[in-house]
N, C-alpha and C positions, 0 to 999 in steps of 0.2 A: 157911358156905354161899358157895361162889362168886359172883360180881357175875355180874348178867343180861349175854350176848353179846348177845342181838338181842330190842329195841324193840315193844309190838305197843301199837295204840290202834286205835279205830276212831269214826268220827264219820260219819251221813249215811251210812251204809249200805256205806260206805269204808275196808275195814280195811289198816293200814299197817302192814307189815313191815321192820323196820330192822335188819339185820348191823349192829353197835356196836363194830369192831374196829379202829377207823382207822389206829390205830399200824401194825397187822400188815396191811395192806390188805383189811381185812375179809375174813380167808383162813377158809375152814374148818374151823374145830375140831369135834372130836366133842361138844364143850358146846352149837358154833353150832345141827348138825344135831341134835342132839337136841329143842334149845328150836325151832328151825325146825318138825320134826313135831307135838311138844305144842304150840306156837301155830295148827297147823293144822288137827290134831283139834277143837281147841274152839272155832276160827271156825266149822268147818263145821257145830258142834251150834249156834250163834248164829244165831237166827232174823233178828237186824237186818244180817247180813253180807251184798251182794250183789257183793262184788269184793271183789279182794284185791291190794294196789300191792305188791310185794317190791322193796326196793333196800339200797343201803351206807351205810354213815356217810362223811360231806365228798364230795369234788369227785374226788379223784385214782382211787378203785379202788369200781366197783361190787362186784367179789370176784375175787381174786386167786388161785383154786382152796384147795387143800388145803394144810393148816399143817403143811409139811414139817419144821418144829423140833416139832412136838406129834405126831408121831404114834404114840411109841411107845406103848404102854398095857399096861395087865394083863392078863392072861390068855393071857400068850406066843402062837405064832404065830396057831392059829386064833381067839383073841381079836380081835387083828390084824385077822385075815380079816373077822369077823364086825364091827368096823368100819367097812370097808371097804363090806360092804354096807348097811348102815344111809344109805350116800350115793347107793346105788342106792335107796333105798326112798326115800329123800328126793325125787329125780327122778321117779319112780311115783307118788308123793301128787302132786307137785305137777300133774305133764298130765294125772291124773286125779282136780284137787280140780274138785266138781261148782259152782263157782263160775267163774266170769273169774279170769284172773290175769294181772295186768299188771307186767312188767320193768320199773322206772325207773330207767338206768342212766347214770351222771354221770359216772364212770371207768373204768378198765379190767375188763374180764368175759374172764378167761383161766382155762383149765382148767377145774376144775370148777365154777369162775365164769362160763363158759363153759354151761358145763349147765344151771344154773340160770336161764339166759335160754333157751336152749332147751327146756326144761320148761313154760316159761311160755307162756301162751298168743298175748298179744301182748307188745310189746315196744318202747318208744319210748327212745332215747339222744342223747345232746347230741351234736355233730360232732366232739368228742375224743377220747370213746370208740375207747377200741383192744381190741380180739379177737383171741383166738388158744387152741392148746393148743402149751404151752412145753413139757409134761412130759419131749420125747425130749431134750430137752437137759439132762436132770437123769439121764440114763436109764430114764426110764420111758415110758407109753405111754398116751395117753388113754382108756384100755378102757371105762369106761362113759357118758363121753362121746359115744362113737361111736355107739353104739345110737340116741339121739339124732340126732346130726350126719347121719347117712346117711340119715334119715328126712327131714330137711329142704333137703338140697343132693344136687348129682352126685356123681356114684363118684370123676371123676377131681380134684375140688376139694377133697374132702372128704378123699381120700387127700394131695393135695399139705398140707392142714393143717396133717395129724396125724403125717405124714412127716418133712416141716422143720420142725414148730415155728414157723414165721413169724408173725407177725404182719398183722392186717391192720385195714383202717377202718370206719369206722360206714357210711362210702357203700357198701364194700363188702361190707357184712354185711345191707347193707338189700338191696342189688342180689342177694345169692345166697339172701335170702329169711328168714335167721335174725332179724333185728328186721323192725317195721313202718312207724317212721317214724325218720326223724334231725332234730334241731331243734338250731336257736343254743341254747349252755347258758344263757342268760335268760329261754329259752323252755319250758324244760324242764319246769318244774314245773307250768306253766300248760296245757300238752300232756297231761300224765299226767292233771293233776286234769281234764280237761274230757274225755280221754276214759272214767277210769273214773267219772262223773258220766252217762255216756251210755250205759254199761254197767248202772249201776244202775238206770236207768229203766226198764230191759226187764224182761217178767216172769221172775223169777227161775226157776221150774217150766221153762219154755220153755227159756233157755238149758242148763239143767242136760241137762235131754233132747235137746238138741241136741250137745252137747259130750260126750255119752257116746255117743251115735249117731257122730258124726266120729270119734271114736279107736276104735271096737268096726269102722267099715266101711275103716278106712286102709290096714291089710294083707290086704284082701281082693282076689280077681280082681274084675274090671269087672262081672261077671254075679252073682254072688252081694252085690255090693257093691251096686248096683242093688237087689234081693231084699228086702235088709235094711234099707237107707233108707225102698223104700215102707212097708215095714211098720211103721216107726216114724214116716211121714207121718201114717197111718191113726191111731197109736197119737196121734199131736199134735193131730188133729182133734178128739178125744174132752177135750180140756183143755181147763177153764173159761177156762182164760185165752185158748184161741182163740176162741172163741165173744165176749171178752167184746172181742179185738181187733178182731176184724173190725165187728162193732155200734159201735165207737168209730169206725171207718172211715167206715163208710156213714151216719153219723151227724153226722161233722166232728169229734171232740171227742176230746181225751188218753185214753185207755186207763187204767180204772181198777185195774189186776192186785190179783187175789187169791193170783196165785204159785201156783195150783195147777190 
């Protein structure tokens, strides 16, 4: 049996996800994403999970996209294919795990390392963090990266990318919107934990319904988009956990969630 690629523990309502590939920049293998989606299934059947931290092993590469020395595999070309997609599904689980999920990224997030911070919901990185999609320089092409990327940046930024290949900085990944915060790397760890500590306080019913309402109204027009939120207002009023917020409110006192 193969050695585990990626790490999972969970403490405090806090499940930690760790790419274990340091040597290889914590690149993606079909082992990684495999074990990536089976650690994901069964946080989300884990009643004590209310977040999920995903990051790399050491300081140099939060992940380094796709293990271009591994990719060949069995089942000739459309095996391949079918590969391939398995990392679009990985992208899909994750912006639509019904939990928080937060990037903690210490080195570089290129290519499909790249995705996987943009998958994530939020996203904190140390000031050395470097981003980018290198692929056109191997001749390839970011294709499902993109899906992504164009969701969260301009037409003409997003193009310049994925075009050149360049590289760029955490200031400037926070400034076009793909992370949420940049911190000293001494501060890094202290940033992650204290925000998904902040995340787990809230009731978990609540966010789950809130974060599948945001991605079900994102590609909608203004008016239908509208439509669909109130209705899922109405649908949030009816949750014990609103009833049980608002009486912690008018009352002074912590919010006791029942999560549902």
């Amino acid at each position: 049996m193969n050695e585990a690629q990626v790490a999972c523990s969970v403490d405090a309502g806090i499940a930690r996800l760790e790419i274990r590939r340091e040597r290889q920049r914590n690149s993606l293998s079909p082992q990684v994403i495999q074990e990536l989606l089976a650690h994901l299934d069964a946080l989300e059947k884990d009643p004590a999970v209310r977040v999920v931290v995903l990051t790399g092993a050491g300081e140099k590469a939060f992940c380094a996209g796709g293990d271009l020395g591994g990719m060949a595999q069995d089942g000739g070309f459309l095996g391949m294919h079918d590969g391939r997609r398995q990392y679009g599904r990985l992208l899909e689980r994750l912006s639509t795990f019904p939990r928080p999920t937060v990037a903690r990224i210490s080195g570089h997030a290129l290519a499909g390392g790249l995705g996987l911070v943009l998958a994530c919901d939020l996203a904190v990185a140390a000031e050395e963090a470097q981003f980018g999609t290198p692929e056109v320089d191997v001749g390839l092409f970011p294709m499902m990266v993109m899906a992504l990327l164009q969701r969260h940046v301009g037409r003409k930024r997003a193009l310049e990318w994925v075009m050149t290949g360049a590289r760029f900085s955490a200031a400037e990944a926070l400034s076009a919107g793909i992370i949420s915060r940049v911190v000293p790397r001494a501060g890094l760890d202290a940033q992650v934990d204290g925000l998904a500590r902040t995340l787990a306080g809230k009731s978990r019913a609540v966010l789950t319904l809130g974060k599948r309402a945001f991605h079900a109204a994102e590609d909608l027009p203004f008016g239908p988009a509208l439509e669909l939120l109130a209705s899922q207002l109405s649908l949030n009023t009816l949750a014990d956990d609103a009833a049980e917020g608002v009486s912690a409110f008018l009352e002074k006192r912590p919010p006791a969630w029942k999560d549902q």
